[in-house]
C-alpha positions in Angstrom: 78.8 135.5 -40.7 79.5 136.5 -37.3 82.8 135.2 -35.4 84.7 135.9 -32.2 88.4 135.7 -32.7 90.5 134.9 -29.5 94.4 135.0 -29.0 95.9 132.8 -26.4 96.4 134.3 -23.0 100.1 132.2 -22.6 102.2 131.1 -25.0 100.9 130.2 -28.1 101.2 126.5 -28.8 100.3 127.2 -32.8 97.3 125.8 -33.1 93.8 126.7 -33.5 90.2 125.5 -32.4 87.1 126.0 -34.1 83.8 125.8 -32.0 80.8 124.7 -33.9 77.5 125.4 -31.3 74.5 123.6 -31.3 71.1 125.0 -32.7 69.4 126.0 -29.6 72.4 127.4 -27.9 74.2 131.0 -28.8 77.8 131.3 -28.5 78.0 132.4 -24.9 77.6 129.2 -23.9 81.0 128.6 -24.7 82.7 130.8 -22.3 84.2 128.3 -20.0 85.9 126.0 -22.7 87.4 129.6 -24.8 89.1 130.5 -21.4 90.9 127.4 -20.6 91.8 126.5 -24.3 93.4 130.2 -24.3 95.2 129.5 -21.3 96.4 126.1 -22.3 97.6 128.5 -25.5 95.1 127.7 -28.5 93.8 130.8 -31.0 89.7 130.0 -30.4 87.5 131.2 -33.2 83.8 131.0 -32.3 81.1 131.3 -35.5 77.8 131.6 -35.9 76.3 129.6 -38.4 75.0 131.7 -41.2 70.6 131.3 -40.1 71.8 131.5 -35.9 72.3 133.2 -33.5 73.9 137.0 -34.4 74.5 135.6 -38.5 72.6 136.4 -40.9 69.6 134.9 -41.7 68.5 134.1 -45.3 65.9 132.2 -46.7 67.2 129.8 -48.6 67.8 126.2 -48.6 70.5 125.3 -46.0 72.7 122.3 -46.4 75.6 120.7 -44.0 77.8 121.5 -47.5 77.0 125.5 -47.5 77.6 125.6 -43.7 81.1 123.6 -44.2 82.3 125.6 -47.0 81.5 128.9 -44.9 83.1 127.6 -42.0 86.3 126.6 -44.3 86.3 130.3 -46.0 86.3 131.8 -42.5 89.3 129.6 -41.2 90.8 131.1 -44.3 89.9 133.9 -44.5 91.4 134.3 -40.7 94.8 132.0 -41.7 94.3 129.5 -39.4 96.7 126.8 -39.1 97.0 123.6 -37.0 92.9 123.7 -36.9 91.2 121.2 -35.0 87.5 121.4 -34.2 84.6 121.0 -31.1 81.6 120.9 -32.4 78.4 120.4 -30.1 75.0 119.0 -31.3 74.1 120.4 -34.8 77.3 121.8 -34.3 78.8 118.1 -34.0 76.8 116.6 -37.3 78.2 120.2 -39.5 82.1 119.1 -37.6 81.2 115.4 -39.1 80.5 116.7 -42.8 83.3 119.3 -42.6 85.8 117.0 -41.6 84.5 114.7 -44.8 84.8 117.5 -47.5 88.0 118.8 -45.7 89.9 115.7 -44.4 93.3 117.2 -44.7 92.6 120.7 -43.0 91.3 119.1 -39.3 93.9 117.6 -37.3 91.3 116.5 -34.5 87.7 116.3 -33.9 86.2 116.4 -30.4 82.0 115.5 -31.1 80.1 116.7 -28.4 77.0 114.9 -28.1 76.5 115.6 -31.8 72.9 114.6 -33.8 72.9 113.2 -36.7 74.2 109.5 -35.1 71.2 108.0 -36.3 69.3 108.5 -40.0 66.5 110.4 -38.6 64.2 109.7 -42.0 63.9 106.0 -40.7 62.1 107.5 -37.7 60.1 110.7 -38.4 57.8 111.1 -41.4 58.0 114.7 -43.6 57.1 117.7 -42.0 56.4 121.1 -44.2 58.3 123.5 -43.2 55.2 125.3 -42.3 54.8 123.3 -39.4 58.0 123.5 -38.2 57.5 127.6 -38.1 54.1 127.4 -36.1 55.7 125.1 -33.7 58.4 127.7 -33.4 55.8 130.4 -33.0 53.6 128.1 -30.4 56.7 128.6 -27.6 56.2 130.7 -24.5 58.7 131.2 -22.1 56.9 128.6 -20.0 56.7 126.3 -22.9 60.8 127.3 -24.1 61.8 126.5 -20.3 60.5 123.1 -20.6 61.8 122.2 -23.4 65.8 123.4 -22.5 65.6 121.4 -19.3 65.6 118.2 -21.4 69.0 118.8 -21.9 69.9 119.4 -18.6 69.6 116.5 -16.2 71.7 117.9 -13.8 72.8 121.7 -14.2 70.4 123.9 -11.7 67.5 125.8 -13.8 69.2 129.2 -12.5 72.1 128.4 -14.6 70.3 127.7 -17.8 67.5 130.1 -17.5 70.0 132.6 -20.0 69.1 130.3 -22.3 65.4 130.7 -21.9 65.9 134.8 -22.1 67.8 135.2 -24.9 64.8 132.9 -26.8 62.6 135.0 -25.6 65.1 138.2 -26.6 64.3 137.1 -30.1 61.1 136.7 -29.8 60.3 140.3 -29.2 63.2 141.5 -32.2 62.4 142.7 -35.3 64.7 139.7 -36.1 62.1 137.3 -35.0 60.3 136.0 -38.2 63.4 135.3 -40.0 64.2 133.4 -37.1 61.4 131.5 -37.4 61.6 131.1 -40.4 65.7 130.1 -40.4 65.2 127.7 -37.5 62.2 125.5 -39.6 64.5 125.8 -42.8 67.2 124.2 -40.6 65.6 121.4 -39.2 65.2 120.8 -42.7 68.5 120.4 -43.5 69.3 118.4 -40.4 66.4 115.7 -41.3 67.2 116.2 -45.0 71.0 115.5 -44.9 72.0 112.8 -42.8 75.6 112.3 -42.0 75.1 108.8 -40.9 77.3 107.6 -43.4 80.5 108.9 -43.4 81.9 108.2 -40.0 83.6 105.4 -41.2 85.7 107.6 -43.8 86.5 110.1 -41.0 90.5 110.9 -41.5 91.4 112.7 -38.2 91.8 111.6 -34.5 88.2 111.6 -33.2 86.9 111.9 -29.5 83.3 111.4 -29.3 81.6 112.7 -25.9 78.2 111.4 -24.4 76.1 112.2 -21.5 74.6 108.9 -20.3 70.9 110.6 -19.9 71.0 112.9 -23.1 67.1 112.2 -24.9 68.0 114.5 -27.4 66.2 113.4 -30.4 65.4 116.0 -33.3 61.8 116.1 -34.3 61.1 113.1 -32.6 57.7 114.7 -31.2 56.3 114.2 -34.9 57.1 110.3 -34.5 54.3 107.8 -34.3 54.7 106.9 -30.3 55.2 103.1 -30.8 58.1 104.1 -33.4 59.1 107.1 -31.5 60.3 104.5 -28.5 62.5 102.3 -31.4 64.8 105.7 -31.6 68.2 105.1 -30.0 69.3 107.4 -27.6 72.3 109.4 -27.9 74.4 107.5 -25.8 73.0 104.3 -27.1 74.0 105.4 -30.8 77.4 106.6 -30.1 78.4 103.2 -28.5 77.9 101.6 -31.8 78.8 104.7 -34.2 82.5 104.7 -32.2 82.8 101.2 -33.6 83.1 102.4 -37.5 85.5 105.3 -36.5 88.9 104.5 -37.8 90.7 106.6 -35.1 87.5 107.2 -32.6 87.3 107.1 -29.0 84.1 107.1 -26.4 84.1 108.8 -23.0 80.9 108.9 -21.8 79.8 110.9 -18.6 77.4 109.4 -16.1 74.2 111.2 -15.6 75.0 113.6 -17.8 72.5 114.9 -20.7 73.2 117.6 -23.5 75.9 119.4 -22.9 79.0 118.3 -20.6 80.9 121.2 -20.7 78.1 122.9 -18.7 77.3 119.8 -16.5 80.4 118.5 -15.5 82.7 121.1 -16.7 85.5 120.0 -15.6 85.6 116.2 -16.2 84.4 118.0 -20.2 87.9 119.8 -20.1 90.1 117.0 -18.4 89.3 115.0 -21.2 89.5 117.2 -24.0 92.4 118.8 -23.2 93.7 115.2 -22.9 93.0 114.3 -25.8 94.3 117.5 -27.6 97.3 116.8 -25.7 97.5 113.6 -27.3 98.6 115.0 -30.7 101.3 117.3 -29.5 102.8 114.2 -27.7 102.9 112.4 -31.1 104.2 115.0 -32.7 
């Protein structure tokens, strides 16, 4: 399991952050948040998810549990204390089942426009896995491209276009079926294990983030069209998921899509580090 391990650049405040990334994006998108968490004095560890990015990648069945249970044996394995989590898309449904299994080990949970706010068995039939991989295999650069700017409403392509290259990266690696092969078995486990459920039961302080015009919708292209349109949006579930959360709160950012902290970066870290804030003034 790859992991970046980052000391604070002031004073330490004794805490730590965990950030969970999403399943298209490798950990270099985080650089703007590590830097000003460091310098507002937080210890930032960055993983990869074993089947991402610069992890291993097994063939196996992966499940929301296995991925918690890694993350929680790194945090320990590191001694981190005062641990409080971001986690981003995929990275926001794992945060939701960690924070479920590990209740008393997260002191706060910032969700940034995570999946898994809707059951998305009501909506999508069964695929094999199969198919996923040949979708996977059917991307070109020209097809990749299209599909990041979904998430990006807003951001200029030059600035997302690194995400387009390193895709392609692993496309020519040696690397590149088991990536294939790790990213089908992985939609699998987000359409098989649906965290729908437990945000009621969610123990820590919660701060749920939304771009307004995220469509982000995991295998919704294998949807039936007139039930494909029934699909809430993102912003649309987390208006009603915020509801159930018994210490939750909802800042949604006009216009925005995917992912805030690249959009609107700043607005992204006003309000987290608000919110982060928020507990030291309680304590």
């Amino acid at each position: 399991m790859a992991y970046m391990d980052f000391k604070p650049i002031t004073p330490s405040n004794g805490r730590s952050i965990m950030l969970l990334h999403g399943k298209n994006f490798d950990s270099s998108y985080w650089a703007g948040p590590i830097g000003w968490l460091r310098q507002s004095g937080f210890r930032v560890v960055v993983s990869d998810q074993i089947g991402f990015n610069k992890s291993s990648k097994p063939d196996l069945d992966y499940t929301f549990e296995a991925l918690a249970a890694n993350t929680m044996a790194l945090a320990d394995a590191l001694s981190l204390s005062n641990l409080s989590i971001i986690g981003h898309s995929t990275g926001g449904m794992l945060a939701v089942r960690l924070a479920s299994i590990y209740p008393e080990r997260i002191q706060q949970l910032v969700l940034e426009d995570p999946i898994g706010l809707v059951d998305y068995r009501n909506f999508v039939p069964p695929q094999t896995t199969e198919t996923l991989e040949e979708t996977e295999r059917r991307h070109t650069v020209e097809t990749y491209r299209a599909f990041i700017s979904h998430y990006f409403p807003i951001l200029p392509p030059a600035e997302y276009e690194p995400l387009v290259e390193w895709r392609m990266r692993v496309a020519l690696s040696g690397e590149y079926e088991r990536f294939v092969r790790a990213t089908a078995l992985t939609y699998q486990m987000i359409y098989r294990g649906p965290v729908r459920g437990l945000f009621r039961d969610l123990k820590p302080p919660v701060l749920l983030l939304a771009g307004e015009h995220d469509s982000t919708t995991p295998l919704s292209a294998y949807a039936p069209p007139g039930i494909r349109a029934q699909i809430p949006t993102l912003a649309a579930a987390a208006r009603e998921i915020v509801k159930e959360i018994p210490h939750g709160q909802l800042v949604e950012f006009p216009k925005v899509g995917h992912v805030p902290h690249l959009e609107v970066a700043t607005a992204f870290q006003n309000t987290v580090q608000n919110f982060l804030r928020s507990l030291q003034i309680r304590g």
